[in-house]
C-alpha positions in Angstrom: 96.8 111.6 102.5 96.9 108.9 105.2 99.7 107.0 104.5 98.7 104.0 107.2 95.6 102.7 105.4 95.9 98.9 104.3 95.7 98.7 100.3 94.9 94.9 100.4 93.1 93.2 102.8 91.4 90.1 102.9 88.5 90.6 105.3 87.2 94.0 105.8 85.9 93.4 109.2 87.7 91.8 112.2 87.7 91.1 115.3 87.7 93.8 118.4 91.4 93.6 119.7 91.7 92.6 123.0 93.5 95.4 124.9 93.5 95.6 129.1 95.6 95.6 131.8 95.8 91.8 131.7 96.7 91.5 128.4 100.7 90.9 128.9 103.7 91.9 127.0 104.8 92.2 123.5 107.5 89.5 123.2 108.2 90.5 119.3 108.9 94.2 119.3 110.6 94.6 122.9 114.4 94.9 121.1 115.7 97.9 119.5 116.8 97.0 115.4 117.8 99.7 113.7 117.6 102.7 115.2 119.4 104.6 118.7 116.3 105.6 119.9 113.3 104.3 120.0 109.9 105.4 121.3 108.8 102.8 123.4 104.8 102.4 125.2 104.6 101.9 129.0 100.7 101.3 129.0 98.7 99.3 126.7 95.8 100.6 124.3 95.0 100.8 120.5 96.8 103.1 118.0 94.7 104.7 115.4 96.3 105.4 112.2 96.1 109.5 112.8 97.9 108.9 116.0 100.8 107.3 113.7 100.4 109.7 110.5 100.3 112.9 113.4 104.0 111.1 114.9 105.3 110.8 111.1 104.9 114.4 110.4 106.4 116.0 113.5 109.0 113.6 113.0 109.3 114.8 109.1 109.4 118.9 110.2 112.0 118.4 112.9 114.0 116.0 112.0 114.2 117.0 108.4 117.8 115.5 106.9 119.2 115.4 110.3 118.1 112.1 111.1 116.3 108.9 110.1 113.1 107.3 111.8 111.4 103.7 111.4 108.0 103.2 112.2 107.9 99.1 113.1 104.0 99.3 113.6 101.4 99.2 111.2 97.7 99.5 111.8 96.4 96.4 110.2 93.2 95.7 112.4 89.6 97.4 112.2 87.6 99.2 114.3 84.0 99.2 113.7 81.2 101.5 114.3 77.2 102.4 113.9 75.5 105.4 113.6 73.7 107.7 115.4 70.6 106.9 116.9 69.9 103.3 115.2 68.6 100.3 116.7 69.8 97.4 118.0 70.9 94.4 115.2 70.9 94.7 111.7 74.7 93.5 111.4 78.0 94.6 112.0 79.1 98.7 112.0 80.4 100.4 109.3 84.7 100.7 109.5 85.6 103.7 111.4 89.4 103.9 111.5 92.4 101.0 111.4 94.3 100.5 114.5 97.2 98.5 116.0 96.8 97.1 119.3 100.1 98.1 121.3 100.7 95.8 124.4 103.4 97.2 127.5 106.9 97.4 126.3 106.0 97.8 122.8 108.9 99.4 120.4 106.9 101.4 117.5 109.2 103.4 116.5 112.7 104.4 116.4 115.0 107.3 115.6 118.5 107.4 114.4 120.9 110.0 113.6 120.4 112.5 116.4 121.7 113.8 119.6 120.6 112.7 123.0 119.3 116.5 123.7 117.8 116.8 120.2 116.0 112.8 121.1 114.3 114.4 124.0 113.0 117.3 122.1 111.2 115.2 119.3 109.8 113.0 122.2 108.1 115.3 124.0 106.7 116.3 120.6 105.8 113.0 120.0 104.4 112.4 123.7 101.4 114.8 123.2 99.7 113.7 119.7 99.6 109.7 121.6 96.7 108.3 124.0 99.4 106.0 125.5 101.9 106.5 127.8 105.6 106.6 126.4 109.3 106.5 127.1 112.4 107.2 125.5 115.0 104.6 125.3 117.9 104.6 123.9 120.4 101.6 122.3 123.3 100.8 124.1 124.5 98.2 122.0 128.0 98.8 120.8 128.7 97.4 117.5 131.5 95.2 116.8 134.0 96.7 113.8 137.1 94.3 113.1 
């Protein structure tokens, strides 16, 4: 069960995301929240919701109750596509998968809980099921206690 599919939605088809080289930074997700880690995309492209649903479940089998992790992504956008062999016109494709557009310097998700050794292990997990390029950050924010 795919756990990134919208439920409600108002339009079933949009609009091709525009994804390039050109296309800028992510102003909104740049800055770590909640977590110490966070996995963090130095190229630009389109996230499929089996790229995320692959990421939650190697995160799931090796973080297990060591750790916590916060997906801050969800695919919410539609990619569309015809058949086989069938001529040109007769409308718009059917919808092939749901995808979120990342842009450079994206933060999609983020892990807390673990050690830095134990970070870079479940990255380079998570570097192989992605089309994008990644990086590991980490939080260097010290909280305040009084």
């Amino acid at each position: 069960m795919n756990l990134f599919i919208p439920q409600n939605f108002k339009y079933k088809k949009t609009f091709r995301p525009r994804i390039g080289k050109n296309t800028g930074t992510f102003s909104r997700l740049n800055k770590m929240t909640k977590g110490s880690f966070g996995l963090k995309a130095v190229t630009s492209g389109l996230l499929k919701s089996i790229h995320l649903e692959a990421i939650r479940k190697v995160l799931n089998k090796f973080l297990k109750k060591e750790g916590f992790f916060f997906f801050r992504v969800f695919p919410n956008k539609t990619m569309t596509k015809k058949p086989l062999e069938v001529r040109m016109g007769k409308g718009k494709g059917n919808v092939d998968c749901w995808v979120f557009p990342i842009k450079i310097g994206t933060i999609f998700a983020e892990i807390d809980g673990v050690s830095n050794q134990r970070a870079v292990e479940i990255f380079d997990l998570c570097k192989a099921k992605l089309p994008i390029l990644i990086k590991l950050i980490k939080n260097d924010i010290t909280k305040n206690t009084r």
